[in-house]
C-alpha positions as CSV (number, residue, x, y, z in Angstrom):
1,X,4.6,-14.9,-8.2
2,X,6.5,-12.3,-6.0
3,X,6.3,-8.7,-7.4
4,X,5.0,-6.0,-5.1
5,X,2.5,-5.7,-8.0
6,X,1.0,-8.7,-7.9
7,X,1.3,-8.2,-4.2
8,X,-1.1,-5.0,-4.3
9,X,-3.6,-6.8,-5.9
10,X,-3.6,-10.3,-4.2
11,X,-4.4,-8.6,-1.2
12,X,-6.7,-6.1,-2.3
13,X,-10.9,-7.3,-2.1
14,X,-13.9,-5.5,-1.7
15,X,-14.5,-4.2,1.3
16,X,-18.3,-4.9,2.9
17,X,-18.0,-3.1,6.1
18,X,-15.7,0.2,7.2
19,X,-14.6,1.2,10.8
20,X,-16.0,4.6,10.9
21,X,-13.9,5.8,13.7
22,X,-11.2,5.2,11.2
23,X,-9.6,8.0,9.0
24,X,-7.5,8.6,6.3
25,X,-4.2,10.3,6.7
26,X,-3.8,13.7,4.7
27,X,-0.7,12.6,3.4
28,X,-2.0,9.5,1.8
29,X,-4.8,12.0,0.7
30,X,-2.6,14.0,-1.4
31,X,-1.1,10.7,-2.8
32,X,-4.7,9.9,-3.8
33,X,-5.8,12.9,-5.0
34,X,-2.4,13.3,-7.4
35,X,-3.2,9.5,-8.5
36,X,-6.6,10.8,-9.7
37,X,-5.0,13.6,-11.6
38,X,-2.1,11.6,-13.0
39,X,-5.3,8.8,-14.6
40,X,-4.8,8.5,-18.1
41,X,-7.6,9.4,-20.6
42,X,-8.1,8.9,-24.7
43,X,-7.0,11.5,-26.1
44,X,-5.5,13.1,-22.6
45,X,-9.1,14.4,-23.1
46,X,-9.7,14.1,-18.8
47,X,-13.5,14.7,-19.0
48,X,-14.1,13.7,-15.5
49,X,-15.1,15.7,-12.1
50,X,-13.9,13.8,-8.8
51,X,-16.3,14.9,-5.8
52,X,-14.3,13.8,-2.5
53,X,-17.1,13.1,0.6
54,X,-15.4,14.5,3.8
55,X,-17.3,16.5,6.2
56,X,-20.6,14.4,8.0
57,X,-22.8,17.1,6.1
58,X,-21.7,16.2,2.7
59,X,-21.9,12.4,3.8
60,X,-25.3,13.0,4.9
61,X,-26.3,13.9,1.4
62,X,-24.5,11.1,0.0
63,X,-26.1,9.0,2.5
64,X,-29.6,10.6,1.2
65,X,-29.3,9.9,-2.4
66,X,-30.4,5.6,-1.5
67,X,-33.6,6.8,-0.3
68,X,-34.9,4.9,-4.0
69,X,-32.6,2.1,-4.6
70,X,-29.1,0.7,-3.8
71,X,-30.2,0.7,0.0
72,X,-27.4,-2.2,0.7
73,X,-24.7,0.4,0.0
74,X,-26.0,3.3,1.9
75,X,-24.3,1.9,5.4
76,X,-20.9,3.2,3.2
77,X,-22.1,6.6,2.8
78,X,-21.1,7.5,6.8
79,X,-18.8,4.1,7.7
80,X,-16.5,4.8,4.9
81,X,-13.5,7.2,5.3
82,X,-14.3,9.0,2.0
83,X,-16.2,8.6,-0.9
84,X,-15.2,9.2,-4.2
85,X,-18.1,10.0,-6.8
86,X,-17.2,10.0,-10.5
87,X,-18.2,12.6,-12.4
88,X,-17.8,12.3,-16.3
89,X,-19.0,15.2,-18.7
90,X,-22.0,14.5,-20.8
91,X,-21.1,16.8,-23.5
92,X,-16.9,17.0,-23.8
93,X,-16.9,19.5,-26.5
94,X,-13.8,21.8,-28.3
95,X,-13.6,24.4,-25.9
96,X,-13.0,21.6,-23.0
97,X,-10.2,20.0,-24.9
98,X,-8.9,23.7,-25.6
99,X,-8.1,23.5,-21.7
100,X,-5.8,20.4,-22.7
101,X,-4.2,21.9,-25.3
102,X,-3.4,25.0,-23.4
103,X,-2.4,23.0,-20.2
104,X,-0.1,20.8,-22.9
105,X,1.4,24.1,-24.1
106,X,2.2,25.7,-20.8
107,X,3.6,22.3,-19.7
108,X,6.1,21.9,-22.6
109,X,4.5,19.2,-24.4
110,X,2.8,21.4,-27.2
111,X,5.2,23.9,-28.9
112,X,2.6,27.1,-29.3
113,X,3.2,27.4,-32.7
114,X,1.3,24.3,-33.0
115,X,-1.8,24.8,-31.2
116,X,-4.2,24.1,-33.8
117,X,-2.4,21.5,-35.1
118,X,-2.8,19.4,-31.5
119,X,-6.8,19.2,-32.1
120,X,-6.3,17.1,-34.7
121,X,-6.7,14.3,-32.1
122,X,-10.3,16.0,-31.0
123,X,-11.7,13.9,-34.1
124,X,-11.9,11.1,-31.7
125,X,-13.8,12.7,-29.3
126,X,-16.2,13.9,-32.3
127,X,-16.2,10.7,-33.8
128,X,-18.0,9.3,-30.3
129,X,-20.1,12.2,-30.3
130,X,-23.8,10.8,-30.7
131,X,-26.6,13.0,-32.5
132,X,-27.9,14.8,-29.6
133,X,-24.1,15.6,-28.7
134,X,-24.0,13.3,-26.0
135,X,-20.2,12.0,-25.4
136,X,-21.8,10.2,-22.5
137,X,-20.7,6.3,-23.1
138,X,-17.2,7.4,-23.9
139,X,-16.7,9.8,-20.9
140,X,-18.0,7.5,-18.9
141,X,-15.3,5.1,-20.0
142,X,-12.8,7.5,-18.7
143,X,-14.0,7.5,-15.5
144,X,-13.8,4.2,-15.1
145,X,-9.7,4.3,-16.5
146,X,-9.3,6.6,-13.3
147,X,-11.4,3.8,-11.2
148,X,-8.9,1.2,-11.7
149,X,-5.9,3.8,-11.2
150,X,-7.3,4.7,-8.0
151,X,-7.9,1.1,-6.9
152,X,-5.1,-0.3,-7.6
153,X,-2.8,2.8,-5.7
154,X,-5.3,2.6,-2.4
155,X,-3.8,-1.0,-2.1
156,X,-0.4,0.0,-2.4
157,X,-1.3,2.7,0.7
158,X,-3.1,-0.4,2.5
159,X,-6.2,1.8,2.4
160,X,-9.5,-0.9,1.7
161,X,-12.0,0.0,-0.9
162,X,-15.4,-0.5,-2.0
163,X,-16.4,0.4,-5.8
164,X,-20.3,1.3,-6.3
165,X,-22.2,0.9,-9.3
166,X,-24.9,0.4,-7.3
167,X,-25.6,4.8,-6.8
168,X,-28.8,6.4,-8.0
169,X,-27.0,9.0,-10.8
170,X,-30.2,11.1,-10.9
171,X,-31.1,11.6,-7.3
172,X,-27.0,12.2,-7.2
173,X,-27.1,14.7,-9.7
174,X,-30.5,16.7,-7.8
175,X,-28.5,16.7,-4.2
176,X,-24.7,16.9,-5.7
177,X,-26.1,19.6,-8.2
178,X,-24.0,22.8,-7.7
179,X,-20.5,20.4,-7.8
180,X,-22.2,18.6,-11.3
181,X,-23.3,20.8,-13.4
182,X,-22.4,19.0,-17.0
183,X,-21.4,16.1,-15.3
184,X,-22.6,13.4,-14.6
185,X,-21.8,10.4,-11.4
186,X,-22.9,6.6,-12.3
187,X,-19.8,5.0,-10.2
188,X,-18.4,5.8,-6.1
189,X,-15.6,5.0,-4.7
190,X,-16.0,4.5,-0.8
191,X,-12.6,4.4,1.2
192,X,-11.6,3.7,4.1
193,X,-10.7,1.0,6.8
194,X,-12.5,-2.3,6.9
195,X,-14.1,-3.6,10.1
196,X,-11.9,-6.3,11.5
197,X,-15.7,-7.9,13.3
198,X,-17.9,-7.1,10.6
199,X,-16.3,-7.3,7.7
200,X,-16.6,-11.2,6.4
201,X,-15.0,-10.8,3.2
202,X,-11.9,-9.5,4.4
203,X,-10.7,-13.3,5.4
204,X,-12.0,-14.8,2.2
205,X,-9.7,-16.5,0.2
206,X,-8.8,-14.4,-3.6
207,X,-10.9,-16.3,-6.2
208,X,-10.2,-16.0,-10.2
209,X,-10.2,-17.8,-13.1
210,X,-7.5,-19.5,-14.1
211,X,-4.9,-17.5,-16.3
212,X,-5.3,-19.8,-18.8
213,X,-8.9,-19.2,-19.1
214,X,-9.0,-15.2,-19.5
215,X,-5.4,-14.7,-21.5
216,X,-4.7,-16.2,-24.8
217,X,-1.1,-15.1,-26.1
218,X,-1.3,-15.4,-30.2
């Protein structure tokens, strides 16, 4: 099928190996930085924090938070370009969706007069609100909305990609603690460049199920 779509994602895979003398543009930063802000949400509710790892120091305590587990992506933390950690909140309460509904009203999309009448879609956040007033499972949902979004426009910039699940959330959140207070980071995003010796899954071929086998049209 020829659509610059389809295009994106035939060629985008999972990168195994980055060029670390390899950098990311600042333009294409700003693209991916908007692309994060511009991720849609339920309810518009954006409950997320996205931590960008530049600098070697902040790498280094990226790189720090394997010493437990997931030591077969730790070679990412300093290779990659950038990381990404995503950051949802724990507790999305009123007073954080007050910021939407303010933002909405200064952008033109709420008339004022009708402030109170645009929390009305808060009962959804309320309704995934668990006992202890976790919003946990549904913030972390989010996050992974903006995941995608991300993905699929670092293909379009022909910038490689390598999504984590494999991070350690609490050792993240004891080094990372100062940028995640209320939030909490069970997915990375490492960017970059791939290796063009090293990395063996860049000349794979794409493999999927058929169409047939994952849509059914009713």
């Amino acid at each position: 099928m020829a659509h610059p779509i389809i295009t994106d994602l035939e060629k985008r895979y999972t990168a195994k190996h980055y060029d670390a003398a390899k950098r990311i543009p600042q333009a294409d930063l700003e693209i991916i930085y908007e692309a994060l802000r511009l991720s849609p949400s339920s309810i518009n509710s954006q409950p997320w924090k996205f931590i960008v790892i530049e600098s070697d120091a902040a790498k280094q305590r990226f790189h720090d938070t394997f010493a437990n587990k997931f030591q077969f992506n730790q070679k990412h933390a300093k290779s990659a370009s950038h990381i990404v950690l995503f950051a949802h909140k724990t507790h999305y309460k009123r007073e954080d969706y007050a910021k939407v509904v303010d933002k909405g009203i200064m952008d033109g999309r709420t008339k004022p007069e009708n402030r109170e009448q645009a929390f009305g879609s808060f009962a959804f956040a309320e309704l995934n609100t668990e006992e202890n007033g976790s919003t946990a499972q549904w913030t972390k949902a989010q996050a992974y909305i903006a995941l995608g979004n991300l993905m699929h426009t670092l293909a379009r910039l022909n910038i490689d990609s390598t999504p984590m699940e494999g991070v350690d959330a609490e050792l993240i959140g004891e080094l990372f603690h100062n940028e995640l207070v209320g939030y909490q980071c069970d997915v990375a995003l490492a960017i970059g460049y791939h290796h063009k010796d090293e990395d063996y899954n860049a000349t794979l071929p794409k493999s999927r199920l058929a169409l047939e086998d994952v849509v059914t049209v009713l």
